[in-house]
N, C-alpha and C positions, 0 to 999 in steps of 0.2 A: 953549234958555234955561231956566236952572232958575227955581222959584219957591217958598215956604214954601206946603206943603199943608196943609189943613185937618188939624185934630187929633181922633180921636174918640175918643168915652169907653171904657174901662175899668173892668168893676165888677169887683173882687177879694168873692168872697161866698164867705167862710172856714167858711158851717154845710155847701157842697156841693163845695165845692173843700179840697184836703188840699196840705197846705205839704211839702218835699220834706226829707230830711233835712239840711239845709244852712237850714231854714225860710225855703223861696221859693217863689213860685209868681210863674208869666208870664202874662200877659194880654194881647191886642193885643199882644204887641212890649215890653210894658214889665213889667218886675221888679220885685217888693215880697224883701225880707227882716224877718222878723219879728225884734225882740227884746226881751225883758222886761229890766227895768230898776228902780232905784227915785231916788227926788228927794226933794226938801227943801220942806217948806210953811212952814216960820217958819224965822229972819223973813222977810218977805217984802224982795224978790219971789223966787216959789217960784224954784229951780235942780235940773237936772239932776245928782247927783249918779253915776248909774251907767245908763248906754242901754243897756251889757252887761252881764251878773252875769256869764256865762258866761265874761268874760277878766277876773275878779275872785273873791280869795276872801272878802270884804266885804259879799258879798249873795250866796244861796244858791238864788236864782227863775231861771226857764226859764220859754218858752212854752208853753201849753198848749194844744193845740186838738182839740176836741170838736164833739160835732153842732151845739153852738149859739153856734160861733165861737171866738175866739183868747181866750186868758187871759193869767194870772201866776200860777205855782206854784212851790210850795217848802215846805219845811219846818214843816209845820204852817199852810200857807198857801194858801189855791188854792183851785179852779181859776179864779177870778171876777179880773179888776181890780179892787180892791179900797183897801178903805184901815183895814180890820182891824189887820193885825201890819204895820205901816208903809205908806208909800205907794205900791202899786204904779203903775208903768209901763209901757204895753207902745207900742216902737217900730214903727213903720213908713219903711221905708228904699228908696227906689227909684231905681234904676238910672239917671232921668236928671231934671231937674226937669218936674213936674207940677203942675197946677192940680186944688187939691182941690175938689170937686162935695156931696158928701155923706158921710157915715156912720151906718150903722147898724146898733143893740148890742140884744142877747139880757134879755132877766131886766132890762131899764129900767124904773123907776116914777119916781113924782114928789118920791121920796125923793133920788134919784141926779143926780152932779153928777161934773164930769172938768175936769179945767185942760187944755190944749191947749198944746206948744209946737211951732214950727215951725220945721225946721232949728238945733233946741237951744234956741231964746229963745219963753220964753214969752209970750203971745197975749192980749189984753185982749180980756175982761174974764175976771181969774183963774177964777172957779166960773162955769160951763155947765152950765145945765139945759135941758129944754123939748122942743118937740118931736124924735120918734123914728120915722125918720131925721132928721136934724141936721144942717142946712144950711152946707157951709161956702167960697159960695164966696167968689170975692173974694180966698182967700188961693194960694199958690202957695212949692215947694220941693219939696226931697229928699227930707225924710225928716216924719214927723210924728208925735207923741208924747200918748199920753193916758194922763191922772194921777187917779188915786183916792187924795183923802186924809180925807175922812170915814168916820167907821168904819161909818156904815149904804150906805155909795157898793157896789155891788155888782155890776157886770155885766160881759157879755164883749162883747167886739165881732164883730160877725156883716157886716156886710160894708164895704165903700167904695167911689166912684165915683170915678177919676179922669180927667184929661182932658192928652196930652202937650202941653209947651209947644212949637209947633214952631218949628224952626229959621228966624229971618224973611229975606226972598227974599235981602236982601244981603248975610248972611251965607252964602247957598248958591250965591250968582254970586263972592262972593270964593272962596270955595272948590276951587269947578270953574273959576277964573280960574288960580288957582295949579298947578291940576293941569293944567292947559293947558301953565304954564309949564315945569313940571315934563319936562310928556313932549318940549315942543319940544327944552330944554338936554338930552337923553337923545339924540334923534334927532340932534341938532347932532356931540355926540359919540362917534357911531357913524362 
């Protein structure tokens, strides 16, 4: 009899771990893709306007990653999330839905502040500051996005916790129900 297993966490920690040329790295089982991006803070509410610069030529950033975690670079830009020469973005994107635990960023004071959306829609309460690492659970998705759009907003992200959401028991007995079925009608018509 199948049953949904326990899920355990995953910390993707981008100052000792290196993203692959494709910017992924595996953890436990579960896949992150990194991508820099930029979005809109007025009017509000903020919008993702680009999750990829890299399949646009409307914005000129790529990720960046260094001893003290992932960035936003580009053209007179970089290597920090920032919100300098517009708002940078930098995407996190994984392979299957995950419940977010934490994150935590390089070069953070109590100057710096990040909008948060999750799976593209943005996350109240818009500006996030405070403690470092940065509590976040409660929420849950694919992908997750953090926005710098104050120009003194300055830092990288250095790691995240996540945790899979797993698959629950009756979706894992329908599952292995059908593949029951499956292999019977197979044997039937042999």
């Amino acid at each position: 009899m199948l049953i949904g297993g326990s899920a355990s966490a995953a910390t993707f920690d981008f100052t000792s771990s290196s993203l692959d040329s494709n910017n992924q790295l595996t953890v436990g089982g579960v896949t992150v893709t990194a991508y820099a991006g930029v979005y809109r803070d007025f009017p509000n509410p903020d919008k993702i306007l680009h999750t990829d610069c890299s399949t646009t030529f409307s914005c000129d950033l790529s990720v960046y990653q260094g001893s003290y975690g992932l960035g936003v670079a580009g053209f007179l830009d970089g290597p920090y999330i920032d919100g300098a020469l517009g708002n940078d973005l930098l995407t996190l994107s994984f392979n299957q839905t995950v419940d977010f635990s934490e994150v935590a960023f390089s070069f953070w004071d109590s100057w710096d502040s990040f909008d948060l959306f999750i799976d593209g829609e943005l996350v109240s309460p818009e500006e996030r500051s405070g403690p470092n690492p940065y509590p976040l659970s409660g929420l849950s998705g694919t992908s997750i996005s953090f926005g710098a759009d104050a120009w003194n907003d300055s830092y990288k992200l250095a790691s995240i916790t996540v945790a899979p959401v797993p698959v629950p028991a009756a979706g894992l007995m329908l599952l292995g129900g059908l593949g029951g079925l499956a292999a019977l009608r197979r044997k039937k018509k042999s």
